[in-house]
N, C-alpha and C positions, 0 to 999 in steps of 0.2 A: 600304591607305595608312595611314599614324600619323600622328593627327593629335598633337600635343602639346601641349596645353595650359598653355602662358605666353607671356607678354610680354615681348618686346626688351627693355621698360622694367627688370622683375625679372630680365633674363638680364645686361643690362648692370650692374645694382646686385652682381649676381653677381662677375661679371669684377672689377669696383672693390673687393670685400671681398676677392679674390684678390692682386690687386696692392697691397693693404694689408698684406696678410698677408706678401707679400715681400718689401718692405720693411723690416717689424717684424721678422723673423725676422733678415736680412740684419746688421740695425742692431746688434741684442741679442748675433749671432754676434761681430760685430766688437768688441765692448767686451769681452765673455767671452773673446775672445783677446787684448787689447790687458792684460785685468788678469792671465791666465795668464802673458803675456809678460816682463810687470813682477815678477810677485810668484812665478814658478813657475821651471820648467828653458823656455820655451819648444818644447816640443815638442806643443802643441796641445790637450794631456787636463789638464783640470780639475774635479775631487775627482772622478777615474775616469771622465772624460766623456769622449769623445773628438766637442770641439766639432768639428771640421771633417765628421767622419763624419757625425752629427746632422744639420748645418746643409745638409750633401747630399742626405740622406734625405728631409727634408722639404720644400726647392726642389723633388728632382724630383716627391714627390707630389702639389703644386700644381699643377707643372708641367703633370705628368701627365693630370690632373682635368682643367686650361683645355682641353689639344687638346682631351680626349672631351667636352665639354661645347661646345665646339665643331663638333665635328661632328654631332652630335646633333641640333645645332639650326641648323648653316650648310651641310653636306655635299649632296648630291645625295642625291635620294632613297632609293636602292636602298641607299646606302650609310649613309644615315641609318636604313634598316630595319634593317639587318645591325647596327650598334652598338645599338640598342634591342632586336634581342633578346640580344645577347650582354651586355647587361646586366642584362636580367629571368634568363638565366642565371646568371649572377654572384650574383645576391641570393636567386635559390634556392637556389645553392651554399652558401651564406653563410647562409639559414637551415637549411640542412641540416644542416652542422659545428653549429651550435648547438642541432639536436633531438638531433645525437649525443651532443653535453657531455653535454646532460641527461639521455641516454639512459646513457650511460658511467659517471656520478658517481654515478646513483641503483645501480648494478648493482654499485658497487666495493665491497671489502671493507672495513672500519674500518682505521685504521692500528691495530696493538696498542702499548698504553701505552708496553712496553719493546721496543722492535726488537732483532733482533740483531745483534751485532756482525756486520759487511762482512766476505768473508774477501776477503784481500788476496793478489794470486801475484804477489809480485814478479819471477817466474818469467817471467810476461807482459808484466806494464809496462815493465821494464827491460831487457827481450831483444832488441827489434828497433830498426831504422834503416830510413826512407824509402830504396826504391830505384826507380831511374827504369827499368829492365826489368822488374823483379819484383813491382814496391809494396811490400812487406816485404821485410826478407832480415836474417837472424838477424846481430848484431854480433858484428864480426871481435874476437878474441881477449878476450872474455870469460869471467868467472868466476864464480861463485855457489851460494853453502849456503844455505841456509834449510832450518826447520822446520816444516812447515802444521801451523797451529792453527784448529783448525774447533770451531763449538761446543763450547767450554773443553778441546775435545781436545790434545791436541799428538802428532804422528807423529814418525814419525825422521824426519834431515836429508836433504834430496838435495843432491847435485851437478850443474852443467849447467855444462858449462866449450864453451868454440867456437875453433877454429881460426886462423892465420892467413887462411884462404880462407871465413868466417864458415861452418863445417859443423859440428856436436856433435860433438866432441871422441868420436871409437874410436880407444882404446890399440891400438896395433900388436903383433902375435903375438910371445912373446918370443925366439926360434930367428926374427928376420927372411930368416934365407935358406932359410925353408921356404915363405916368399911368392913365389908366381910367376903371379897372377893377382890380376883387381879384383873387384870387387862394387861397384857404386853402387845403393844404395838411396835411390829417390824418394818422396814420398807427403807427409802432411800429419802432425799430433802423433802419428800412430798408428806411423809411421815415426822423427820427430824424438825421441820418447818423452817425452811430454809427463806430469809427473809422477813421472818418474823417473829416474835418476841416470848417468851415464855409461857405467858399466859394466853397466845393467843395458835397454838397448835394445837394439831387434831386430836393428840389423847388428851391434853390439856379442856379441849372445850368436851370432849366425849364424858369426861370425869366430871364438869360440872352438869352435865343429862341426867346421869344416873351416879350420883354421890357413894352408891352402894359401890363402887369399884374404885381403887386404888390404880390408876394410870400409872406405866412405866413405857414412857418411850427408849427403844432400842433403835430407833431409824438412825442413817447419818448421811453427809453427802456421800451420793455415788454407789451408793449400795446396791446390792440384788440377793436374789432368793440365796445366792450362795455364802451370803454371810451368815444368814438367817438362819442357814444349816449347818455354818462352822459353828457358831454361835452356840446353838443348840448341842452338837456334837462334843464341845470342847471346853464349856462351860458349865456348872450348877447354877441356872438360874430360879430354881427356890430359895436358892440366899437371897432373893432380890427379896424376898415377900412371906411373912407367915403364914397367909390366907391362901390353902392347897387351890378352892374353889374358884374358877373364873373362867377365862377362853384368852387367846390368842390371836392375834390378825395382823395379815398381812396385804399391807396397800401396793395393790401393781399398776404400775405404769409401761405403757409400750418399751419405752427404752431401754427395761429390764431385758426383757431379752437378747436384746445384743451381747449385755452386760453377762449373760449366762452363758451364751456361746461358747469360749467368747467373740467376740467381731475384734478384726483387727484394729481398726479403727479406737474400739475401745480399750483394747492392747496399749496403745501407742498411746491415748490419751492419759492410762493410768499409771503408765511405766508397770505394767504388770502386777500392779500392789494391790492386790486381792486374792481368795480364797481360789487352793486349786480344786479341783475337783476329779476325782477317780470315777468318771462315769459306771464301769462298771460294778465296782463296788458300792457306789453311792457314799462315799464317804470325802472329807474336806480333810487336808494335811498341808502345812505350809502353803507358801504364797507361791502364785502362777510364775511370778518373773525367775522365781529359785527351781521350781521344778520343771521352768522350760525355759532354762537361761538361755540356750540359741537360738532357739525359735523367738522370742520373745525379742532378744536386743536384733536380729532382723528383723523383723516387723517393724519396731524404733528405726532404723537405719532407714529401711527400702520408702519410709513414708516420710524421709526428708530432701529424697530423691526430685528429680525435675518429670521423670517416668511417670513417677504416682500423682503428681501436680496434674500432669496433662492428661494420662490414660484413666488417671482415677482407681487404680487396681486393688481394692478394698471385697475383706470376704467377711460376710457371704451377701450377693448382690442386692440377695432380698432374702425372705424367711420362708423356712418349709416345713411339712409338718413336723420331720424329727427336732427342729427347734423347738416349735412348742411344745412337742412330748419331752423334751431335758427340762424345760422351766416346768409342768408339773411336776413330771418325776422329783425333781427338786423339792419342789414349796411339797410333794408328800411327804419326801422323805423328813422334810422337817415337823411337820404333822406327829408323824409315828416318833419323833426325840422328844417332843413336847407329849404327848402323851407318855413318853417313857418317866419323864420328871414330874408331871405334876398327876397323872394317874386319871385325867379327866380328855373330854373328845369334843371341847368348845374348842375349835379352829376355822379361823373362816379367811377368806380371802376377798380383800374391796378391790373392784376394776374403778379406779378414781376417775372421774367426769374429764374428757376428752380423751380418753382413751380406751375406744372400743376394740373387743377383741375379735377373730373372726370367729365363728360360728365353730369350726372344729376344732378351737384350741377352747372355746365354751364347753364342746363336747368331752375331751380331756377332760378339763375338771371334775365335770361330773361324774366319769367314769372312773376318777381316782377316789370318789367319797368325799371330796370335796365342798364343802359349803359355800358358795359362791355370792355376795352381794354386787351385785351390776346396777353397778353406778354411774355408766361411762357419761349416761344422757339427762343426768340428775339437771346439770344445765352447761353452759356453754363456757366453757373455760377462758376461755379468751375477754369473756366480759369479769371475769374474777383474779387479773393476774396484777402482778408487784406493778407500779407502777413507773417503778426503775429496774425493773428485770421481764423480760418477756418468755418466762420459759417457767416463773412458780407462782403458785395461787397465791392468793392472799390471804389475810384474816378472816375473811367475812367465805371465801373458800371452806376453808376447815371448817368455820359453824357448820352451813349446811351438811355439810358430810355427817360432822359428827352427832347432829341430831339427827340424820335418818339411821344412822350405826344406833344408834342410844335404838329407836322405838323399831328397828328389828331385831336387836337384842331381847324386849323387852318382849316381841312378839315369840321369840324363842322361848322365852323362859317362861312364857303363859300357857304357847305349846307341850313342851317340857312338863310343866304339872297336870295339865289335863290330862293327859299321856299317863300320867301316874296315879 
């Protein structure tokens, strides 16, 4: 049993400097908007305040305080127990984030005198638009050159131009009546060709191997199998194309996975703006951050904390097999939507060069019906990246890929008639 040590007398002197306190605050809001109204546009914010927000904040944390202080000391017992320790919890929380500060501030590095200049990719800030299926989706009929200048460097210009139907712009084959099939390519920047220019991405150089196909990239930054499957589920992509006949592929990279989990980490990164996912149903409906708004802006919160600075508390530590089983299940389920539209079983999935998978999520694949191209060890990616980004291939990247795509496509389709 807790006993608590005060007096009605000091609880009630309590409550009274409470209800002073609401008052004064009450009082001080009202005139702060009475001289905004007079002397401002009336719409509530004074010198960037935004009094009415403010004057919310701090009612309900009075508010707040009176019930727990309340119960504390007027509840039933058991329930009087349960709020005293979940508040000795509280304030050990509270001194913990503060041995972190101390712990985090004393471990950082000095800022250096002169920082470096930010490198800025307008490439990124200015390419997407909020979408209520996908969270992102690259904007419809856009244009842009730019030069990256990185450490006083300056490279050549690119180009990223996008469609009516918001996809990276692939120039169509010049002889168009040598087209008589599709290609959709899905995947994340490794597919959308993040740092490189129209003409020189993976469906873009895949479509000049084999002219007989009509390229349609669907990649964008940040993407995973699960757009691929809202995508599919929530869209008519035969409007994209007349030509029923073709295949479908989808370039993976390690990091998808996270991306599919999801890991908090990429929680936090994306502010939740991606497809959610109905594991059991296999189905995509709105975005994660709306159908797990608390969970979601905690994860946001707890990973600005000093906690997560020092302990690192990010899930899941590492991958296990039911991750890999959610990213096949996925990339089938998107299999079986693509054949629901186009009526054809060309689906294939590229493991892109530096990123090998393990053996039993190889296994997976195969066990789903999967057509698997493993790529991981085509060559060494690290001798193929931006040379002002260390994290995406380059140009001369996508060729290779996309001529080994071209001549085992072509070995398909040789298979394929012989077969018949």
């Amino acid at each position: 049993m807790i006993k608590i040590v005060m007096s009605k007398f000091h609880i009630r002197k309590f409550f009274y400097f409470i209800g002073i306190s609401l008052t004064f605050i009450i009082l001080i809001s009202i005139t702060l908007l009475f001289i905004e109204y007079a002397t401002g546009n009336a719409d509530g914010v004074w010198k960037d305040i935004d009094i009415r927000k403010i004057t919310y904040q701090l009612i309900a944390i009075l508010v707040l305080a009176t019930i727990i202080l309340h119960l504390l000391f007027y509840s039933p017992e058991p329930l009087r127990n349960y709020l005293f320790s979940l508040s000795i919890f509280c304030f050990l929380l509270v001194l913990l984030e503060g041995i972190s500060y101390l712990l985090f501030t004393a471990n950082k590095a000095p800022v250096p005198l002169t920082a470096p200049q930010p490198f800025i990719r307008p490439d990124w800030t200015g390419s997407f638009v909020n979408d209520d299926i996908l969270g992102v989706r690259a904007k419809k009929s856009w244009s842009l050159t730019w030069a990256p200048v990185k450490d006083g460097v300056q490279y050549d210009s690119i180009t990223v131009s996008t469609d009516e139907n918001s996809l990276r712009k692939t120039a169509k084959v010049i002889d168009s009546t040598a087209t008589d099939k599709h290609a959709l390519f899905f995947g994340c920047s490794y597919t959308y060709g993040d740092g490189v220019s129209d003409n020189e991405t993976l469906p873009y150089q895949f479509q000049l191997n084999m002219p007989q196909y009509r390229a349609y990239n669907l990649g964008f930054l940040a993407y995973s199998p699960l757009h691929m499957l809202a995508r599919l589920q929530h869209e008519d992509l035969t409007l994209l194309t007349e030509k029923k006949k073709g295949f479908a592929v989808y370039t993976f990279i390690h990091d998808q996975i996270d991306r599919t989990i999801p890991a908090t980490r990429w929680i936090d990164m994306t502010k939740g703006r991606f497809p959610y996912l109905n594991k059991e149903a296999m189905t995509t409906h709105g975005v994660y951050s709306e159908n797990k708004r608390l969970y979601s802006d905690f994860i946001q919160w707890f990973r600005t904390t000093y906690i997560h600075h020092v302990f690192r508390l990010d899930f899941p530590k590492k991958h296990a097999a039911e991750h890999y089983q959610l990213v096949v299940n996925v990339i089938k389920k998107s299999k079986q939507e693509y054949q629901k539209q186009f009526g054809n079983n060309g689906f294939y999935v590229i493991i892109f060069p530096g990123s090998p998978i393990k053996p039993e999520m190889k296994q997976m694949l195969q066990n789903a019906d999967l057509t698997v191209f493993d790529y991981s060890h085509l060559f060494n990616l690290n001798d193929y990246l931006l040379p002002f980004d260390n994290a995406h291939p380059n140009a001369n990247a996508y060729k290779l890929v996309a001529s080994q795509l071209a001549k085992d496509i072509a070995e398909l389709e040789e298979r394929s008639t012989i077969d018949r």
